[in-house]
C-alpha positions in Angstrom: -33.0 72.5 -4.5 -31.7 68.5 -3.4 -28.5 67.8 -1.8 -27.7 64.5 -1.1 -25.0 63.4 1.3 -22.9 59.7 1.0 -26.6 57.8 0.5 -26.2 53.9 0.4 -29.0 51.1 -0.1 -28.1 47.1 -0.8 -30.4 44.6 -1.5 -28.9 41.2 0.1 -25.0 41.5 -1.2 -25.6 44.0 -4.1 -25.4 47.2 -3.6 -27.7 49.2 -5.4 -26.6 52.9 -4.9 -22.7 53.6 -3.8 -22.3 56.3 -1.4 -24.1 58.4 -3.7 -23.2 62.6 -3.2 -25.0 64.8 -5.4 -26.4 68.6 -5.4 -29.1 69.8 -7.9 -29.7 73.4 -8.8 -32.9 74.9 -8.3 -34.9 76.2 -11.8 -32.7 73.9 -14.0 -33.0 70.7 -15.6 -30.4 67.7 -14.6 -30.8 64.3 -16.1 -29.4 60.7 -15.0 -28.3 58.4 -17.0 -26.4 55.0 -17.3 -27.2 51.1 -17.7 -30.1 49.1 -16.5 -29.6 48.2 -13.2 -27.0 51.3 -12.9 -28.8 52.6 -9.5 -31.1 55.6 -11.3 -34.7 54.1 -10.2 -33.4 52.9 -7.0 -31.6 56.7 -6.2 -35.2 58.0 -7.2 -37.0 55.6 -4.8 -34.8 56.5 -2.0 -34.9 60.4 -2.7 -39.0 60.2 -3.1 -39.0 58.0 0.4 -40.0 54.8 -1.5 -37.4 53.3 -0.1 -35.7 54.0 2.8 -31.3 54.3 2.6 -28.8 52.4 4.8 -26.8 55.3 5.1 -26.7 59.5 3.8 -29.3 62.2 4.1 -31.4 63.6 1.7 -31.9 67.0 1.8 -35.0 69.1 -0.2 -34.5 72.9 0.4 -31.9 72.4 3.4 -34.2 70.5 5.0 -33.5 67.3 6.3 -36.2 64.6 4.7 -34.1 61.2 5.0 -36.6 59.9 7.2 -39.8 61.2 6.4 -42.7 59.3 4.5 -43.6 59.7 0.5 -46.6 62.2 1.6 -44.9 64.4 3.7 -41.9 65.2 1.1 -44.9 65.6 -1.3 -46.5 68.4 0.8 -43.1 70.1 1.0 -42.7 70.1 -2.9 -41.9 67.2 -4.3 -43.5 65.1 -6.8 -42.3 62.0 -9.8 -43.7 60.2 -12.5 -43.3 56.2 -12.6 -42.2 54.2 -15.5 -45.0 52.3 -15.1 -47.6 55.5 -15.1 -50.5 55.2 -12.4 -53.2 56.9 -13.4 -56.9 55.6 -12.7 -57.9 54.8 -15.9 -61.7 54.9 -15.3 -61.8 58.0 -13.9 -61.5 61.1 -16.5 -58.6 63.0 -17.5 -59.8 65.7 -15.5 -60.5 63.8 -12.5 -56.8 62.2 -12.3 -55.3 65.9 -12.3 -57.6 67.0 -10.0 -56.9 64.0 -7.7 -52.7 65.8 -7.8 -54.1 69.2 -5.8 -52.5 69.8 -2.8 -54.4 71.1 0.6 -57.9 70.0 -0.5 -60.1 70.0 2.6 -62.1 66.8 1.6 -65.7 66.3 2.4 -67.8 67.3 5.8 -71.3 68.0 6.3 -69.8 71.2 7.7 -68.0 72.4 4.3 -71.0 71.5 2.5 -73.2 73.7 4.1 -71.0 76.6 4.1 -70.2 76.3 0.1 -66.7 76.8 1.1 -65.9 73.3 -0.9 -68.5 74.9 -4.0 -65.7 78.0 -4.3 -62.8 75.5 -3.7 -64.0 72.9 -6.2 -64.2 75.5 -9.3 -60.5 77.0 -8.4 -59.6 73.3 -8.2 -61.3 72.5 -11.7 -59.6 76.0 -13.3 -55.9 74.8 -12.1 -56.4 71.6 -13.6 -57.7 73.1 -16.5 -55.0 75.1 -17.1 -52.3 72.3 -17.4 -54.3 70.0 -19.3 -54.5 73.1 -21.7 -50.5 73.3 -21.3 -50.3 69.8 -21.9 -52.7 69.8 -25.2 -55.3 67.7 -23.1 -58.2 69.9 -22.1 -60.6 68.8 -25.1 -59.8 65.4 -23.8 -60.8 66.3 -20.3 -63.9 65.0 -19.5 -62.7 61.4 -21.5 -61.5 58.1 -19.3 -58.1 58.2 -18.6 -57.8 54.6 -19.7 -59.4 55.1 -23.3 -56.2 57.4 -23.7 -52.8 56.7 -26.1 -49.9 55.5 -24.1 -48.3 58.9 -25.2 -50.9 60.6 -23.9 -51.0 58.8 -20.6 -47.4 60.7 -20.6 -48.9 64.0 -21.0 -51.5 63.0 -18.1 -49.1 61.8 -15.7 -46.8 65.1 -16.5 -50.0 67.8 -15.9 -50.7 65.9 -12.5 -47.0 66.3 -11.2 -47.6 70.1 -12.4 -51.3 70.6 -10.8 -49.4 69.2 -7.3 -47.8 72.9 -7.0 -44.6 70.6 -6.3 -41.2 72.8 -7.0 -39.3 69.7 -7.8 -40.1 67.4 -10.3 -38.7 63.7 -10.9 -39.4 62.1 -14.0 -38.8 58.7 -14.6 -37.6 57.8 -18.5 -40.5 60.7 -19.6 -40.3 59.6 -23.5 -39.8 56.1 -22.9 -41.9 53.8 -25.5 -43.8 57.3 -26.8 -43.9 57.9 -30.6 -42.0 60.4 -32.0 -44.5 63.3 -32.6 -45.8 63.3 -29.2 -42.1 62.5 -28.0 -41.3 66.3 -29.7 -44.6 67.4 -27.1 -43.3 66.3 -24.0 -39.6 67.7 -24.7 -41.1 70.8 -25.7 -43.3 70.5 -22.5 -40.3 70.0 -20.4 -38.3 72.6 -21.5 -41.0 75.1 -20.7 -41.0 74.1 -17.0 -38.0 75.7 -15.5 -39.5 79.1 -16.2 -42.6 78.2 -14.5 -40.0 78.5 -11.2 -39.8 74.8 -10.9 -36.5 72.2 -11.1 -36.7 68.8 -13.3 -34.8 66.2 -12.5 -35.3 63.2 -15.2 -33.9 59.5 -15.7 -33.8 59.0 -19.4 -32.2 56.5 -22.3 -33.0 58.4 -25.4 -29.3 60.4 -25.8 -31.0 63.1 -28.2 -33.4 64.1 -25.8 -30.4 64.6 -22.9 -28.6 66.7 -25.2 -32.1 68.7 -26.4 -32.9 68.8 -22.5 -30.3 68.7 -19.9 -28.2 71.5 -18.6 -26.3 69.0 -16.6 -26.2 65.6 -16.8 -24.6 62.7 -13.7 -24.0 59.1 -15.2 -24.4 56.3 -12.9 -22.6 52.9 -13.3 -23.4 50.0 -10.8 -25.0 52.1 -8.0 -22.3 54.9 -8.2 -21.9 58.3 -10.6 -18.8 58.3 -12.7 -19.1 61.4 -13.9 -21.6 64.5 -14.2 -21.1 67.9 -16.0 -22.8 69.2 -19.3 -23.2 66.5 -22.2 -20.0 67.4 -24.1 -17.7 66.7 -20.7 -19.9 63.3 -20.0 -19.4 61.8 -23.7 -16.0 62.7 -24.2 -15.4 60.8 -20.3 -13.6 57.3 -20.6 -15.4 56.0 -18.4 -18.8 57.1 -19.6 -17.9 55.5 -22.7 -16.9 52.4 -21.2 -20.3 51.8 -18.9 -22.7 53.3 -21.4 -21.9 55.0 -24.1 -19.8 52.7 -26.0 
């Protein structure tokens, strides 16, 4: 699903990710882990075209998207969450997921006459729909995204990454700061997605949910990874347990 070749970005003399190789599977889930200031958010940035690397390629699919913009890797199926989430808040719940559809025509005098956009807008509202439901938001739908919990401004920001049709999903610390009820929602969430035919990759510092989640996990220590395999291989790894673990 991603490949990425020898990637490199520095800021002034520090260099946040180290020649950086890495190859995630398609339909599985892969997590990142490792220190503050360890590279993850910076690797995410580069691979979502938020930043732009030195040196590498990034490739989505076996194509070649090093160079190209945040929107156009979007329309070719990739989408993230933020740790700080950006959601409107005044618009609704509904009205945030719906804002995640992909190839909606906009308005034009020209639709409008036609009711092409009528027909459009109802399958757009049904998608939606459905992954509020699979997030346990539709009877919150038609409520302000702001007037939400902070856990459920999780939930929000995970159905709009689904309602984007994207096949790969990057999620940035998903459970970070949620209490521990609706921390159980999203794991559960997450686990469900591979089987919807989609890949998760996720940066995360809560160890119990690595071990509930990942298949594979890569640790990253001062803009480089260290080590990657399944959780037992990474924990029992000296120098995991040196950089992070210890």
């Amino acid at each position: 699903m991603l490949r990425i070749l020898h990637l490199t970005k520095s800021f002034g003399g520090i260099r946040a990710v180290d020649n950086v190789s890495l190859e995630i599977p398609k339909g599985r889930i892969t997590a990142i882990i490792g220190p503050n200031g360890a590279g993850k958010t910076t690797l995410f940035n580069l691979i979502t075209g938020f930043l732009q690397p030195d040196t590498g390629e990034i490739y989505l699919s076996d194509r070649d998207i090093t160079r190209m913009p945040p929107h156009i890797r979007s329309r070719l199926g990739m989408t993230r969450t933020f740790q700080d989430l950006r959601l409107i808040g005044r618009l609704s719940v509904l009205e945030n997921v719906l804002l995640a559809r992909p190839k909606q025509r906009g308005e034009s005098w020209l639709w409008a006459i036609s009711g092409v956009w009528k027909r459009e807008e109802t399958s757009h509202k049904e998608v939606a729909a459905e992954w509020l439901r699979f997030v346990g938001l539709l009877e919150k739908a038609n409520e302000p995204a702001g007037a939400l919990s902070y856990g459920q401004q999780k939930l929000l920001a995970l159905a709009c990454c689904l309602a984007s049709d994207a096949e790969l999903l990057l999620l940035d610390e998903p459970v970070a700061g949620v209490e521990p009820a609706t921390l159980e929602r999203i794991v559960a969430y997450i686990q469900e997605i591979p089987r919807l035919n989609k890949t998760v990759l996720f940066i995360e510092h809560n160890m119990e949910v690595v071990q509930h989640l990942a298949e594979r996990v890569i640790v990253m220590d001062e803009g480089k990874v260290i080590a990657e395999g399944n959780w037992e291989e990474v924990a029992r790894d000296a120098k995991v347990i040196e950089a992070y673990l210890a």
